[in-house]
N, C-alpha and C positions, 0 to 999 in steps of 0.2 A: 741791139746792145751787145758788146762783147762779153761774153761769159769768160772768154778763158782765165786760169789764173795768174793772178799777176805777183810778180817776184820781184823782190825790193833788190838791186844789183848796187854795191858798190864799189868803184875800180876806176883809180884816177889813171889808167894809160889806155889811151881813145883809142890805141889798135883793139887791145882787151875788149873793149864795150863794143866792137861794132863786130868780135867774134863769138861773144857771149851775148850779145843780142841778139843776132844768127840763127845763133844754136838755140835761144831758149822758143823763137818765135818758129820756127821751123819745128820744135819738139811740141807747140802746140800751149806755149805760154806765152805771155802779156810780159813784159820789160820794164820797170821803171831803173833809168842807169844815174846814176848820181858818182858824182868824181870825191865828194865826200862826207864821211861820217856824220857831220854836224846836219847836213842837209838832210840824210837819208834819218835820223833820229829826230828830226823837226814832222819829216813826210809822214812817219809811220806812228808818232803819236799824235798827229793831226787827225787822222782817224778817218782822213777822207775816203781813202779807198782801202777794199781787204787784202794786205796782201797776205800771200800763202806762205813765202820762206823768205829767205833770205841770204844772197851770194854776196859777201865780202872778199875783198883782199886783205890781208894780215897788215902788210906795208902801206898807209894811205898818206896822202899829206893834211897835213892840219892835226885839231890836236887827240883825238882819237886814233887809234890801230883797232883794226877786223875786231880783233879777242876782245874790247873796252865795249866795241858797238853790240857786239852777240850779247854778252851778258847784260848792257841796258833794257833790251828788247827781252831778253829771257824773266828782267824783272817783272814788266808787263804781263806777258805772255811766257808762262815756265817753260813750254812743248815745243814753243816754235822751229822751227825747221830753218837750220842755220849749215850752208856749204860754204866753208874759207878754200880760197884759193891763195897762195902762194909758191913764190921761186926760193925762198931762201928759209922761211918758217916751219915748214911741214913737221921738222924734229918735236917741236914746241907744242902741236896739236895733243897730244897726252895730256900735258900738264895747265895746257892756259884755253884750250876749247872746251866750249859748252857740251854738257851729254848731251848722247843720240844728235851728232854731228857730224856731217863728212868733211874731209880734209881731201883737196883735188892739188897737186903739185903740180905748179907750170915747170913745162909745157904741156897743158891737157889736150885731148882731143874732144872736140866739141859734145860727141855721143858721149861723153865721160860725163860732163857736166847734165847735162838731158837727163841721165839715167839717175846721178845724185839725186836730182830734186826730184823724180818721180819718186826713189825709193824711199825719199823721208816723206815727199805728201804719202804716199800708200801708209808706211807704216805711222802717221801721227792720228793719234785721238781725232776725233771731231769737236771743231770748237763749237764752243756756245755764242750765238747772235744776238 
């Protein structure tokens, strides 16, 4: 059985997914990649599998953006570990991200993103099962 943790990804431009899937599975994480919001807030309160964080994009298509999906999941779970990625929102992470969040400005370098999600699973609470 797979142990590693697995990370709720969402990011509707398929170069993205297949450099962030890359990087998380080479960093020693499990990938679930969804092109959008509606999908990834169906999966994660399905409740099938745990995931540990969760990487959005700010810009998605459909009717959610990153900031609307972080804060649904934060209703759930307050602590959860949320990395946005964006090219043109980054300003906006102050004001409309969830606390104890990372903000990665494309163009990231993969080890950017790796290091994000190790340093909020380290520093998050321990959930209860």
């Amino acid at each position: 059985m797979d142990e590693r943790p697995v990370i709720l990804v969402i990011e509707d431009d398929y170069a993205i997914q297949g450099i962030v899937e890359e990087a998380l599975t080479e960093g020693g994480f499990a990938a679930d990649i969804l092109s959008s919001g509606e999908e990834a807030l169906t999966l994660f309160r399905g409740g099938l599998k745990n995931y540990k964080a969760l990487v959005t994009d700010v810009a998605l298509k459909g009717r959610l953006n990153g900031w609307e999906i972080a804060a649904k999941i934060r209703e759930t779970d307050p602590g959860f570990p949320v990395i946005y990625v964006s090219g043109a929102h980054a300003d906006e992470w102050a004001s409309r991200g969830v606390p104890n969040s990372i903000m990665l400005a494309k163009p990231f370098a993969p080890a950017q993103l790796v290091t994000a999600v190790s340093q909020l699973l380290n520093s998050a609470p321990p959930t209860t099962t």
